[in-house]
py3Dmol code that shows the C-alpha trace and the ligand (Angstrom):
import py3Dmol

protein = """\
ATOM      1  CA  UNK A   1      80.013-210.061 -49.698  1.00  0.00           C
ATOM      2  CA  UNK A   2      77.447-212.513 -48.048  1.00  0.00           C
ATOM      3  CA  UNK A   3      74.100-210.564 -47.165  1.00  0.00           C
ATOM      4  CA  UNK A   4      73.832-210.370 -43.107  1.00  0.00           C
ATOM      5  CA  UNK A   5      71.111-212.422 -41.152  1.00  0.00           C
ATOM      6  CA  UNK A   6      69.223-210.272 -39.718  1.00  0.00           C
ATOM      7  CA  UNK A   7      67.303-210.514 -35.730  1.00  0.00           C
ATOM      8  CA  UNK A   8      63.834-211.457 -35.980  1.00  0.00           C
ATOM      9  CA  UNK A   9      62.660-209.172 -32.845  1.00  0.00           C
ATOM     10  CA  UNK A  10      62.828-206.221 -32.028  1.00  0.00           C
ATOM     11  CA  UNK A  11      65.038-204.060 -30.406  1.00  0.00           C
ATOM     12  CA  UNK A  12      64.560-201.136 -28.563  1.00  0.00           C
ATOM     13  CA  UNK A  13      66.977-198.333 -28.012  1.00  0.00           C
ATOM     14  CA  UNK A  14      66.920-195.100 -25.545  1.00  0.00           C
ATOM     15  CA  UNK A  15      69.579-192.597 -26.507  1.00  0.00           C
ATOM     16  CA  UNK A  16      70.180-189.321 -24.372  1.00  0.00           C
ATOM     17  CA  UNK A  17      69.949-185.417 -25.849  1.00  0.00           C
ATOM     18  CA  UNK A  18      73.598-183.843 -25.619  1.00  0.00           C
ATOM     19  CA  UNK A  19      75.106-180.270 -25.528  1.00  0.00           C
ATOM     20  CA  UNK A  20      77.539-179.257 -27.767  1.00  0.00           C
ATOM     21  CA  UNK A  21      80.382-177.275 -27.125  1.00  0.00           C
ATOM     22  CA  UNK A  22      80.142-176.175 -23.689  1.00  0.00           C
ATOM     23  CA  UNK A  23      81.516-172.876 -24.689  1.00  0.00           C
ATOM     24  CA  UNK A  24      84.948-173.045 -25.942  1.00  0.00           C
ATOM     25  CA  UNK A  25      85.195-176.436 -27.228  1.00  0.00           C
ATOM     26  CA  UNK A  26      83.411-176.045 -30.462  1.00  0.00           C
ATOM     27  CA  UNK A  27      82.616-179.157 -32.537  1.00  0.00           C
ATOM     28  CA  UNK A  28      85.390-181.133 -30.092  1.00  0.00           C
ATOM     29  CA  UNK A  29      83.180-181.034 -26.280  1.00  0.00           C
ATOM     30  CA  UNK A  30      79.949-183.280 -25.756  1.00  0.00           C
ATOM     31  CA  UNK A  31      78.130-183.361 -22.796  1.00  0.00           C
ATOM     32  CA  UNK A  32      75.270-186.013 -21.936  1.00  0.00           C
ATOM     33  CA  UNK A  33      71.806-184.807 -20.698  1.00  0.00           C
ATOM     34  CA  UNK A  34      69.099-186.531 -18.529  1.00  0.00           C
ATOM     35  CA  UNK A  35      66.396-186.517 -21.338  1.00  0.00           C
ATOM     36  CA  UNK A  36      66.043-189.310 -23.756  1.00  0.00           C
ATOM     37  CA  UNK A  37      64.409-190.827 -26.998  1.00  0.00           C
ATOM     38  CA  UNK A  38      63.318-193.774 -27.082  1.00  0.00           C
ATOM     39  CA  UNK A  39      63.326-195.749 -30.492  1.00  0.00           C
ATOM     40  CA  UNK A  40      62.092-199.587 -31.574  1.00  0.00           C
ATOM     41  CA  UNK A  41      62.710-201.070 -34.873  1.00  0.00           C
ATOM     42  CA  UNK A  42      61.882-204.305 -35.882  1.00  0.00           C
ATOM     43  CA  UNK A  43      62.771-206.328 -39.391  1.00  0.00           C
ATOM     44  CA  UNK A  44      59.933-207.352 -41.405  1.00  0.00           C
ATOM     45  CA  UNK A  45      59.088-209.716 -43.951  1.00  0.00           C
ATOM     46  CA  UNK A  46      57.498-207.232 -46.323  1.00  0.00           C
ATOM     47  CA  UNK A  47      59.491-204.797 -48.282  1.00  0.00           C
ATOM     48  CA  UNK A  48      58.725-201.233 -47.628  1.00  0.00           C
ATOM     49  CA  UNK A  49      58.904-199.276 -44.478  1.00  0.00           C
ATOM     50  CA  UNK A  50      56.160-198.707 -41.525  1.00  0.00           C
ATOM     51  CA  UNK A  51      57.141-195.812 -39.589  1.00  0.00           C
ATOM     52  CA  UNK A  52      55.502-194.170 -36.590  1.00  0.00           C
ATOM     53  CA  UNK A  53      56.494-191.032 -34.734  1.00  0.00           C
ATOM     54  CA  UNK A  54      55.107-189.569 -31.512  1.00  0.00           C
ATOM     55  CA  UNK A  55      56.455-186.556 -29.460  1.00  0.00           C
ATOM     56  CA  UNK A  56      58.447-183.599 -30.420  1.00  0.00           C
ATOM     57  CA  UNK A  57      58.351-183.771 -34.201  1.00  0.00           C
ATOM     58  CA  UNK A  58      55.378-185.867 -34.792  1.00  0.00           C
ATOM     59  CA  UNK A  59      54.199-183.277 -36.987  1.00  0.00           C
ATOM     60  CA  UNK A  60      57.073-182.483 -38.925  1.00  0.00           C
ATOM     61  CA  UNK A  61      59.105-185.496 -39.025  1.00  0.00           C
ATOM     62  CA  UNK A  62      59.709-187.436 -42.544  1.00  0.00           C
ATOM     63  CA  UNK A  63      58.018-191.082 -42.362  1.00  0.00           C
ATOM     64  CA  UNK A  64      60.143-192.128 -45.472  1.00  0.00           C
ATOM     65  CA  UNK A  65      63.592-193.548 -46.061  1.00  0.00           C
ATOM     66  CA  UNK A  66      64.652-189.799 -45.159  1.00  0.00           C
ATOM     67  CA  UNK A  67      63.786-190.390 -41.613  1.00  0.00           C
ATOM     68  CA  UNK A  68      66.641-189.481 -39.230  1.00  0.00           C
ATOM     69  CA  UNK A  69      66.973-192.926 -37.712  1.00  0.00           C
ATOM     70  CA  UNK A  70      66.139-195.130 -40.786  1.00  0.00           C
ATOM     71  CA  UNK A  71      68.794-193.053 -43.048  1.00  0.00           C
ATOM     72  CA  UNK A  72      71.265-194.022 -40.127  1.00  0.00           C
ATOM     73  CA  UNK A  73      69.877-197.458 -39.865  1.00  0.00           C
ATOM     74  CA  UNK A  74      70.790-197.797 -43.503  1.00  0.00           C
ATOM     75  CA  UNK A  75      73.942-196.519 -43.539  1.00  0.00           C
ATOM     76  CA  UNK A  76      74.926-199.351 -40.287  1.00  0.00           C
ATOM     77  CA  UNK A  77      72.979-201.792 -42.629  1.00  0.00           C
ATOM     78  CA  UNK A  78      74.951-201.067 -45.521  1.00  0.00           C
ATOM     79  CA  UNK A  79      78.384-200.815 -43.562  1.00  0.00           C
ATOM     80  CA  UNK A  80      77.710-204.546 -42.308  1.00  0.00           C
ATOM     81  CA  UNK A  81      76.934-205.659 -45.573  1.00  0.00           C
ATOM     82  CA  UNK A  82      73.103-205.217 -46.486  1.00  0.00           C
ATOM     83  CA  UNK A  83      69.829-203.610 -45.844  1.00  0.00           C
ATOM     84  CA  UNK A  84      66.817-205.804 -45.075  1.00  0.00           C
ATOM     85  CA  UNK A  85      63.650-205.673 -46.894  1.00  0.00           C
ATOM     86  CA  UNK A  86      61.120-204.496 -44.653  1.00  0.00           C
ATOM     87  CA  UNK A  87      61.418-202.233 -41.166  1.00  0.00           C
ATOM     88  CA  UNK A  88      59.397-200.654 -38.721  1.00  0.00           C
ATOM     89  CA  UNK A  89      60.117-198.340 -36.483  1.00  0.00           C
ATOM     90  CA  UNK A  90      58.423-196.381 -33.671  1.00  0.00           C
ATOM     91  CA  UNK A  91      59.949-193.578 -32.449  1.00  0.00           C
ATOM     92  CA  UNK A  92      58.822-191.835 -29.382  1.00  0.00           C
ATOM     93  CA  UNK A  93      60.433-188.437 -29.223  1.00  0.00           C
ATOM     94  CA  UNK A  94      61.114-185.848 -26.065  1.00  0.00           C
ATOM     95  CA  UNK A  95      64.232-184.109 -27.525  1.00  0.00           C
ATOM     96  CA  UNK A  96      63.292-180.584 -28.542  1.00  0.00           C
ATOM     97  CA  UNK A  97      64.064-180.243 -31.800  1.00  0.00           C
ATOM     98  CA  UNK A  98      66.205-177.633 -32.987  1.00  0.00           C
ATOM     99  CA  UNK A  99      66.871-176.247 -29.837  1.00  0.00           C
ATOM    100  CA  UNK A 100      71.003-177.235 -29.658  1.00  0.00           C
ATOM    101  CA  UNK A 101      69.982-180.052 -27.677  1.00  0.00           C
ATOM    102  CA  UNK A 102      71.503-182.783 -29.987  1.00  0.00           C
ATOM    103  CA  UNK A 103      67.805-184.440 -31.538  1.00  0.00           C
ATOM    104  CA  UNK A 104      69.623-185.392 -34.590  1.00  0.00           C
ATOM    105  CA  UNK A 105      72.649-186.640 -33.194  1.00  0.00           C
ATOM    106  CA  UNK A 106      70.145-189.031 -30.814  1.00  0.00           C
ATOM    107  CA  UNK A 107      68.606-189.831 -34.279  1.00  0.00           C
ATOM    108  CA  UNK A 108      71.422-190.813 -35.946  1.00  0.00           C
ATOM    109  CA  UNK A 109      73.288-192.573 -32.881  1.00  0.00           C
ATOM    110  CA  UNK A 110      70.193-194.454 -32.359  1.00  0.00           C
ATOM    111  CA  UNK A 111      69.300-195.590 -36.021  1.00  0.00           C
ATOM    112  CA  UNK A 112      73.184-197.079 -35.647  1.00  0.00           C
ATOM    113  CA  UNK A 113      73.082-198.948 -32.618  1.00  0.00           C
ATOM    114  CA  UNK A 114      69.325-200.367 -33.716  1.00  0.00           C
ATOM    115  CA  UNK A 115      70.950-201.520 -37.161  1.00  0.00           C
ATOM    116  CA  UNK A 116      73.825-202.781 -35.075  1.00  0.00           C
ATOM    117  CA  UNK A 117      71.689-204.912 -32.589  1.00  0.00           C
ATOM    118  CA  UNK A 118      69.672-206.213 -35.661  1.00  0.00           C
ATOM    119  CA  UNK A 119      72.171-207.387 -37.480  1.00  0.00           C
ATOM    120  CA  UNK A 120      73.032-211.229 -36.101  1.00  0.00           C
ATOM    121  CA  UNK A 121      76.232-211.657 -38.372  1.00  0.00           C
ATOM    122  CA  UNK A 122      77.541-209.749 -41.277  1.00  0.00           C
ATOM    123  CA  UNK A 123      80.614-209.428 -43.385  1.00  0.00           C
ATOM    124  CA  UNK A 124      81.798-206.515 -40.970  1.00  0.00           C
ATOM    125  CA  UNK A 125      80.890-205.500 -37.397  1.00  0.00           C
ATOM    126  CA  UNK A 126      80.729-202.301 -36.864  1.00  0.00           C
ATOM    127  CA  UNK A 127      82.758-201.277 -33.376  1.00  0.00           C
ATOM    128  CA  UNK A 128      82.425-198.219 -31.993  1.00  0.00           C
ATOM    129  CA  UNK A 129      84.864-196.315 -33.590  1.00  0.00           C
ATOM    130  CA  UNK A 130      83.477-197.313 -36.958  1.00  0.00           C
ATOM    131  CA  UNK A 131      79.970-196.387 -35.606  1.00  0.00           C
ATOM    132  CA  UNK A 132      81.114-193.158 -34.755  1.00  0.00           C
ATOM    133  CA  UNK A 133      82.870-192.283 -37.844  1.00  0.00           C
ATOM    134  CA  UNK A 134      79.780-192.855 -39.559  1.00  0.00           C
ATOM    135  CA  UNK A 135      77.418-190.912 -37.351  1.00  0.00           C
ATOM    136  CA  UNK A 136      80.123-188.186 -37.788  1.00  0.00           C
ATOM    137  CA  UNK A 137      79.840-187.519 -41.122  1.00  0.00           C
ATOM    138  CA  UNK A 138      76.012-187.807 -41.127  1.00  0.00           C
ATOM    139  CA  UNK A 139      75.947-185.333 -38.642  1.00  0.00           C
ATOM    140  CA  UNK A 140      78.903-183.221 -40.113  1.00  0.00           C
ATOM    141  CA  UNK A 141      80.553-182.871 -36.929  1.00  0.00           C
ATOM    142  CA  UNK A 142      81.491-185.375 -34.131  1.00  0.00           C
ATOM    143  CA  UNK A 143      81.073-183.600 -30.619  1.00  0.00           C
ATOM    144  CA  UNK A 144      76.999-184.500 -30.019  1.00  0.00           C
ATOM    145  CA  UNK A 145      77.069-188.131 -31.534  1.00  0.00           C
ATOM    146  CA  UNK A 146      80.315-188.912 -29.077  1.00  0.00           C
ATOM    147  CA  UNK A 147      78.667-187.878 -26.527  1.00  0.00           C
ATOM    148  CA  UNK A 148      75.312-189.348 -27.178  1.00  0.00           C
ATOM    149  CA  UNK A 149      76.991-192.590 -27.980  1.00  0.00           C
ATOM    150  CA  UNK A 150      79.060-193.040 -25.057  1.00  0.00           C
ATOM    151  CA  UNK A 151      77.385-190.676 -22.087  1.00  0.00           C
ATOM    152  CA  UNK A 152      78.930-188.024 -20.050  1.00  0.00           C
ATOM    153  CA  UNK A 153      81.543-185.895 -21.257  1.00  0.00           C
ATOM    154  CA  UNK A 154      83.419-186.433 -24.077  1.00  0.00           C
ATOM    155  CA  UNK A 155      85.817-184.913 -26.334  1.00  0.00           C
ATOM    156  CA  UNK A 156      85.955-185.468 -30.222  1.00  0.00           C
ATOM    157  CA  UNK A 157      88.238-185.389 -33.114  1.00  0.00           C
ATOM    158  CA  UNK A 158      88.948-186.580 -36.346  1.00  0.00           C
ATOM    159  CA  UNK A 159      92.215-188.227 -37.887  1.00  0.00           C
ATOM    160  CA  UNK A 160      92.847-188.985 -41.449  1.00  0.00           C
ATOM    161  CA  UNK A 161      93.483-193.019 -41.464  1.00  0.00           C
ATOM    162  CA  UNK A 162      94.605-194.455 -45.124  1.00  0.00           C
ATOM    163  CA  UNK A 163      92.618-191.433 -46.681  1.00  0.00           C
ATOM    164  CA  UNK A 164      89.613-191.616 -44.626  1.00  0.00           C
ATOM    165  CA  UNK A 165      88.219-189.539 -41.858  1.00  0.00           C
ATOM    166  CA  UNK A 166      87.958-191.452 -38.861  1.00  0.00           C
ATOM    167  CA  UNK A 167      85.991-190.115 -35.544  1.00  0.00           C
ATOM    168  CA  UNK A 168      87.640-190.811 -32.164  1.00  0.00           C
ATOM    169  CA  UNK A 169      86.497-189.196 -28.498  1.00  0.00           C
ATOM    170  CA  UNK A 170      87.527-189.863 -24.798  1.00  0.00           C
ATOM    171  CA  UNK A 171      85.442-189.621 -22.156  1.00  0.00           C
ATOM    172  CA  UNK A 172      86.377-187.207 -19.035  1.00  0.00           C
ATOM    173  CA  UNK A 173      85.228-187.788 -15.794  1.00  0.00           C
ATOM    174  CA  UNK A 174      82.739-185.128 -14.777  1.00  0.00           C
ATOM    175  CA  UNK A 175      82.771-183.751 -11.037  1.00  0.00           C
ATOM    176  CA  UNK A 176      79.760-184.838  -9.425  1.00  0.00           C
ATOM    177  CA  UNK A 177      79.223-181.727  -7.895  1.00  0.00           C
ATOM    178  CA  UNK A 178      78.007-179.876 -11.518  1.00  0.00           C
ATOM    179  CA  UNK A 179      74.747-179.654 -12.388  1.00  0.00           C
ATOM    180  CA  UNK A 180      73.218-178.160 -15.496  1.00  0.00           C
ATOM    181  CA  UNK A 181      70.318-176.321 -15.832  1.00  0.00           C
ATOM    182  CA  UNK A 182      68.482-175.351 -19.862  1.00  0.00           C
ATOM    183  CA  UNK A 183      67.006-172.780 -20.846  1.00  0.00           C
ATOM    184  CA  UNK A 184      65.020-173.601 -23.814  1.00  0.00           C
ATOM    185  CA  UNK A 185      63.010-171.256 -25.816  1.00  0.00           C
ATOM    186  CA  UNK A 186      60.165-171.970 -28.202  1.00  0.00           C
ATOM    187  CA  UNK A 187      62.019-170.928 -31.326  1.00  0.00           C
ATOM    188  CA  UNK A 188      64.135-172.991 -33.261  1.00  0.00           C
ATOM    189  CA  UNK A 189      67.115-171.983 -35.289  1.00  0.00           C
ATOM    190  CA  UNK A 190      68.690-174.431 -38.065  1.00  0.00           C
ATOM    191  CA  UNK A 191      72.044-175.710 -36.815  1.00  0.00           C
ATOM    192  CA  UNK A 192      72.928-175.248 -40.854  1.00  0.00           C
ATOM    193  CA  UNK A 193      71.842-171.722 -40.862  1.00  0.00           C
ATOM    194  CA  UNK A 194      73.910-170.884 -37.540  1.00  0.00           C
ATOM    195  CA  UNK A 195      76.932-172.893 -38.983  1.00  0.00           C
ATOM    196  CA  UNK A 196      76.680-170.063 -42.033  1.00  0.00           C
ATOM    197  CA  UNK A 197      77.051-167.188 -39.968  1.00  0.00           C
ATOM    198  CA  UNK A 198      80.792-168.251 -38.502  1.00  0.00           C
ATOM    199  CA  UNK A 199      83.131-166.162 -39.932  1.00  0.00           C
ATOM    200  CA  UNK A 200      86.651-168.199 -42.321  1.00  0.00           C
ATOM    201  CA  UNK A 201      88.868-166.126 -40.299  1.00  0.00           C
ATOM    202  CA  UNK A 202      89.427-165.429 -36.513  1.00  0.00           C
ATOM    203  CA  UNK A 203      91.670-162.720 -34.983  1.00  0.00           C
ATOM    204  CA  UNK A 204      94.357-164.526 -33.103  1.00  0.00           C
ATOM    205  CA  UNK A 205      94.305-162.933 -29.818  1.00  0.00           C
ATOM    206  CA  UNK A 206      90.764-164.862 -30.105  1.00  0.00           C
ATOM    207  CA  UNK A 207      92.482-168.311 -30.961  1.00  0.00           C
ATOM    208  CA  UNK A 208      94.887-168.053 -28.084  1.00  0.00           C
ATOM    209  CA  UNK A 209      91.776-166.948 -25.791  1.00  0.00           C
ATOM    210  CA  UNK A 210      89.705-169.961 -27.220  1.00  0.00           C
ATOM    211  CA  UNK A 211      92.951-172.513 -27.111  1.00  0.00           C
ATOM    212  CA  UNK A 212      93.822-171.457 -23.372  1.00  0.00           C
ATOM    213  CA  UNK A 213      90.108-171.797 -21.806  1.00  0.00           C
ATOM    214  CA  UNK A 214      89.372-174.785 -24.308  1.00  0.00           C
ATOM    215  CA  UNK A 215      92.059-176.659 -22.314  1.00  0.00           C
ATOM    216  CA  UNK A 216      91.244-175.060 -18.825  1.00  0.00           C
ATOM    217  CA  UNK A 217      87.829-176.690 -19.684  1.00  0.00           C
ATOM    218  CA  UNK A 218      88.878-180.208 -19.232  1.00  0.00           C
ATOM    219  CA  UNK A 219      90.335-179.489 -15.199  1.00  0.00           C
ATOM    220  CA  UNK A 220      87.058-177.215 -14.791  1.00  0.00           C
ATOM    221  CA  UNK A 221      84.728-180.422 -15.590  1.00  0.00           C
ATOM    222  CA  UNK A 222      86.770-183.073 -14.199  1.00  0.00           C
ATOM    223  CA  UNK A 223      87.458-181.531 -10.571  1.00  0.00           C
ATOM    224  CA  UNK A 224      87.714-177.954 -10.522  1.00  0.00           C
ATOM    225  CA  UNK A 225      84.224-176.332 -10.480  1.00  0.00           C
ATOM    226  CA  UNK A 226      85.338-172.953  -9.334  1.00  0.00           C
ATOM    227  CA  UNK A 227      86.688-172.123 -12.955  1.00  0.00           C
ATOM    228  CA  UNK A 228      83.617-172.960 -14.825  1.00  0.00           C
ATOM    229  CA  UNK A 229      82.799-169.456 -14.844  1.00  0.00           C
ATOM    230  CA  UNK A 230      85.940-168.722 -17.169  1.00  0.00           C
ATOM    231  CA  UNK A 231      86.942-171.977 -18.720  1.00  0.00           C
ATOM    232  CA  UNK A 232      83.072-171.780 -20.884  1.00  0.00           C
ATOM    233  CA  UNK A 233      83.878-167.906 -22.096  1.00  0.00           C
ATOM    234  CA  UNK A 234      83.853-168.923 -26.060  1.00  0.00           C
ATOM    235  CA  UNK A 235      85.553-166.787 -28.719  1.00  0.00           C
ATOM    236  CA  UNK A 236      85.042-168.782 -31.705  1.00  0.00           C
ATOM    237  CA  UNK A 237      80.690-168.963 -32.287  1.00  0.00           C
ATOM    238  CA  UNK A 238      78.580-167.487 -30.293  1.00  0.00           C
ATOM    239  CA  UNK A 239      79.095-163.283 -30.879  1.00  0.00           C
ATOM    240  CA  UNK A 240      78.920-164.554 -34.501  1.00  0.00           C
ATOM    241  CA  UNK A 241      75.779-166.160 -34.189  1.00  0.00           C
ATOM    242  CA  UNK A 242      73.755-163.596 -32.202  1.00  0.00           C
ATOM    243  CA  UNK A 243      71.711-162.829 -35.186  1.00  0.00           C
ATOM    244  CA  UNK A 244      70.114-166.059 -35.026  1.00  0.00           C
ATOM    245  CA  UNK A 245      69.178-165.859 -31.456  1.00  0.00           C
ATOM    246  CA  UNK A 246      69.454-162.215 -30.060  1.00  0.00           C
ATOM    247  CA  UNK A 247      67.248-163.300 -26.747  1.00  0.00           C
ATOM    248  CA  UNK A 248      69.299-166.057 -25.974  1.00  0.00           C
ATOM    249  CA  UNK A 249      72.730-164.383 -26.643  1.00  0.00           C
ATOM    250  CA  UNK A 250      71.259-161.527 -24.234  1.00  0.00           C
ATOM    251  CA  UNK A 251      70.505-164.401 -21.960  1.00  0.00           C
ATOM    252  CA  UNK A 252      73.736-165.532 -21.788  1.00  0.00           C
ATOM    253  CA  UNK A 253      75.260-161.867 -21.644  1.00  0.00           C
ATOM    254  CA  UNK A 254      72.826-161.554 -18.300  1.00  0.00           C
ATOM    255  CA  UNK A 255      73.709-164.680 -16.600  1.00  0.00           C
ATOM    256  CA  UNK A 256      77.545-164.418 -17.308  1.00  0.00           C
ATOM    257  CA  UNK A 257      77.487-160.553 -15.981  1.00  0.00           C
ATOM    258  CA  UNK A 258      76.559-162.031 -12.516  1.00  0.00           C
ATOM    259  CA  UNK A 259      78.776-164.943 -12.608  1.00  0.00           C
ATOM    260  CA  UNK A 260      77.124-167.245 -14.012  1.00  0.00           C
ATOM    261  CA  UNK A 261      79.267-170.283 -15.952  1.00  0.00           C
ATOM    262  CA  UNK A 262      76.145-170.230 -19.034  1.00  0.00           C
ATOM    263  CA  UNK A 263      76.590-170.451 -22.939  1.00  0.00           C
ATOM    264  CA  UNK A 264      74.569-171.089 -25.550  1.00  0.00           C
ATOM    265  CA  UNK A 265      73.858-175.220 -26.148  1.00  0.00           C
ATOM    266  CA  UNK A 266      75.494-176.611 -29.462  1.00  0.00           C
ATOM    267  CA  UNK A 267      74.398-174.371 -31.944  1.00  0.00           C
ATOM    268  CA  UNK A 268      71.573-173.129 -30.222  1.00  0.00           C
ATOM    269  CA  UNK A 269      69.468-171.487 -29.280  1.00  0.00           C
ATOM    270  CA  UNK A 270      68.939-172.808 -25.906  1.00  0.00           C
ATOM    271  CA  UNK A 271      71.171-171.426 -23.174  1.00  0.00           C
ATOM    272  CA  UNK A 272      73.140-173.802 -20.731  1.00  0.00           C
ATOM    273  CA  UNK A 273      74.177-173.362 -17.347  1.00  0.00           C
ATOM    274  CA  UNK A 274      76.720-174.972 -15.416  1.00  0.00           C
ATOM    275  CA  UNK A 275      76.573-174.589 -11.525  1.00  0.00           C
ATOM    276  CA  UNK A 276      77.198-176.451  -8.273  1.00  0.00           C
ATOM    277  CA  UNK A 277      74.611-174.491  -6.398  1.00  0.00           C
ATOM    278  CA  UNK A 278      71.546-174.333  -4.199  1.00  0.00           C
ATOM    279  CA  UNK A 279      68.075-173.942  -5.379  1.00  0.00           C
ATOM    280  CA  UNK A 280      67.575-170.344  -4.096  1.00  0.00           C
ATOM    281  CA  UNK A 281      70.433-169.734  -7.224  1.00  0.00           C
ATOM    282  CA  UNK A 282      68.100-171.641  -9.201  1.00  0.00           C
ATOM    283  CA  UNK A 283      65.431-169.332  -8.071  1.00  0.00           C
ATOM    284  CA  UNK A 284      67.135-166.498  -8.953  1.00  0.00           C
ATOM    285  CA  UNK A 285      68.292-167.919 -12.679  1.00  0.00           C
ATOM    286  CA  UNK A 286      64.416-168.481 -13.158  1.00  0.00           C
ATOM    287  CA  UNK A 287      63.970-164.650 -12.410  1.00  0.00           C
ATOM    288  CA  UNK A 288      67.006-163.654 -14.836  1.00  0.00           C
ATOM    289  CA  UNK A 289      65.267-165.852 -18.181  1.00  0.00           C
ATOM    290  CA  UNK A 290      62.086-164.236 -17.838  1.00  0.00           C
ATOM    291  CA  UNK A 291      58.786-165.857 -19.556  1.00  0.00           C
ATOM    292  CA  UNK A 292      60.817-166.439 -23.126  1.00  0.00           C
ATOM    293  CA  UNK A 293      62.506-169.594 -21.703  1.00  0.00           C
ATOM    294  CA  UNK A 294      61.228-172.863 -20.027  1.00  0.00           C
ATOM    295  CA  UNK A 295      64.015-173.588 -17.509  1.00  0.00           C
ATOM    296  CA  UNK A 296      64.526-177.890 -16.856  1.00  0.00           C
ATOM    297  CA  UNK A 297      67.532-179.017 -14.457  1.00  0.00           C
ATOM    298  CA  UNK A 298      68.389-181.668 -17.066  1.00  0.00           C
ATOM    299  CA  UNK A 299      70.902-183.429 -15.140  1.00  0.00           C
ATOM    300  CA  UNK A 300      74.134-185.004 -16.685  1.00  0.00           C
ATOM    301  CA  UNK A 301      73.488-188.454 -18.362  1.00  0.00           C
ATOM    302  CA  UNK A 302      76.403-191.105 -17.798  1.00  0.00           C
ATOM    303  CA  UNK A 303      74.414-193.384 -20.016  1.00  0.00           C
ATOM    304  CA  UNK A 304      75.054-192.576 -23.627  1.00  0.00           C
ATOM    305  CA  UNK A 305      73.123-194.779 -26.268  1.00  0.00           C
ATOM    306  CA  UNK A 306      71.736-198.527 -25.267  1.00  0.00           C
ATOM    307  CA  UNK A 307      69.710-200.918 -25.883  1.00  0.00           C
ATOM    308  CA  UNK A 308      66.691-201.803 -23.540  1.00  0.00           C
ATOM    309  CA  UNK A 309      64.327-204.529 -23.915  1.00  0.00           C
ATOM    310  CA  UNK A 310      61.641-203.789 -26.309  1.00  0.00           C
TER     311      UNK A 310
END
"""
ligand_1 = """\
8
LIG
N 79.481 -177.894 -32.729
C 78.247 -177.773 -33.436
C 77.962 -176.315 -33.726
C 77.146 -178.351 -32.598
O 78.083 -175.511 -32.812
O 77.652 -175.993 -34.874
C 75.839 -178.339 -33.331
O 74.930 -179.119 -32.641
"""
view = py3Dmol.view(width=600, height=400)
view.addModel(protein, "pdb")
view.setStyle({"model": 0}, {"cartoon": {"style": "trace"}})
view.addModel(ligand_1, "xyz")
view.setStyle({"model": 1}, {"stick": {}})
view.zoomTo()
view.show()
């Protein structure tokens, strides 16, 4: 396999923070938000790595080959044939981080599509399908990294191909009369440790429950508002996780008793609302969350990953 050649510039990529989920859809619905990291690599001469990290994390995150984006830039590197010598990267962060808002998915997406644009030719390029696969398994589930890949709304699965797990999504038209408004506390809770507390088995009155609004999901987004309300009641995650975040769970119990279309973001703990309303509802939301949330009308991002000019 001939090593690639690699772009001597650099390359700069902005990749948007996602929600998971959406209620019902567990590990299968994405949904794009208005808030973005920003990421530059370049290829250097020098073996070794020069990393830089500003912005949520830049006290906590790794500055080695464990790095987020570099591990995905290696895995694209390696997938097209090769890893170059030397790489820096700056990464300037406003994705809470383990707050359900899909920072690792933007990590991973965005170390891809860096290696991806760095890479001038190579044994193999990697398409979008095979980029997704990848940031699938890194992730260990495909709903944020479609979504963050490809913007909007998407819906994810995975298909066995010739023994290997493939990743596939479609994107669904979302009415442009939702809006979405977060409410993120300043706790964190491990999207490993909230994975743990789902249960093997389900009752199946709760599958049918979780099948039937799962489905009603996809006419709520694309052009039926009105059922958001029902279409994002979940039976599959969220009562199991409420352990992990008992003030957002109550959050959600509050909001939905008047109405309101909210669930808990990916795997929390931050608390997602879906709404076509005014701001004096916004007003009243506000009054609902109390002091333990900071409420941001994210907005729904129909970007998903790309490069910008660096
Ligand atoms: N579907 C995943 C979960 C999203 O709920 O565990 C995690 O970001």
């Amino acid at each position: 396999m001939a090593k690639p050649t690699f772009r001597a510039t650099p390359i700069q990529v902005q990749v948007p923070a996602t929600s998971a989920n959406i209620g019902p859809g567990f590990d299968a619905f994405g949904l794009a938000l208005g808030l973005q990291d920003r990421y530059v690599a370049q290829i250097m001469d020098d073996p070794g790595l020069d990393i830089d990290v500003t912005g949520e994390g830049a006290d906590s995150v790794r500055r080695d080959e464990k790095n987020l984006v570099v591990k995905a830039m290696y895995e694209g590197f390696h997938f097209m044939g090769g890893k170059p010598r030397g790489l820096a990267l700056r990464a300037l962060n406003v994705i809470p981080h383990g707050r359900g808002l899909g920072s690792s998915a933007a990590a991973i997406v965005g170390g891809l599509v860096l290696a991806r644009a760095l890479v001038l030719s190579g044994d193999e390029r990697m398409n979008d399908e095979a980029l997704l696969s990848i940031a699938s398994r890194l992730e260990g589930h495909p709903d944020n990294v479609a979504a963050a890949l490809h913007g909007g709304a998407t819906i994810a699965w995975q298909e066995v191909r010739h023994g290997e797990k493939v990743a596939r999504c479609v994107g669904i038209h979302v009415d442009e009369r939702i809006k979405t408004l977060a409410f993120i506390p300043s706790n964190s809770v491990a999207t490993t440790k909230a994975r743990k507390l789902l249960p093997e088995l389900i009752p199946h009155a709760d599958a049918v429950a979780n099948s039937m609004h799962a489905a009603l999901l996809v006419q709520a987004l694309t052009n039926r508002p009105d059922l958001l309300f029902i279409a994002t009641e979940d039976f599959l995650h969220q009562k199991y996780r409420q352990e992990a975040m008992p003030k957002s769970f109550a959050l959600v119990s509050k909001l939905r008793a008047a109405g309101v279309a909210a669930f808990i973001s990916g795997a929390g703990p931050t608390v997602l609302v879906l709404h076509t309303g005014d701001p004096s509802e916004v007003a009243e939301l506000q009054r609902a969350a109390g002091d333990s949330f900071s409420l941001q009308a994210l907005g729904i991002s129909a970007r998903g990953a790309v490069v910008v000019s660096a």
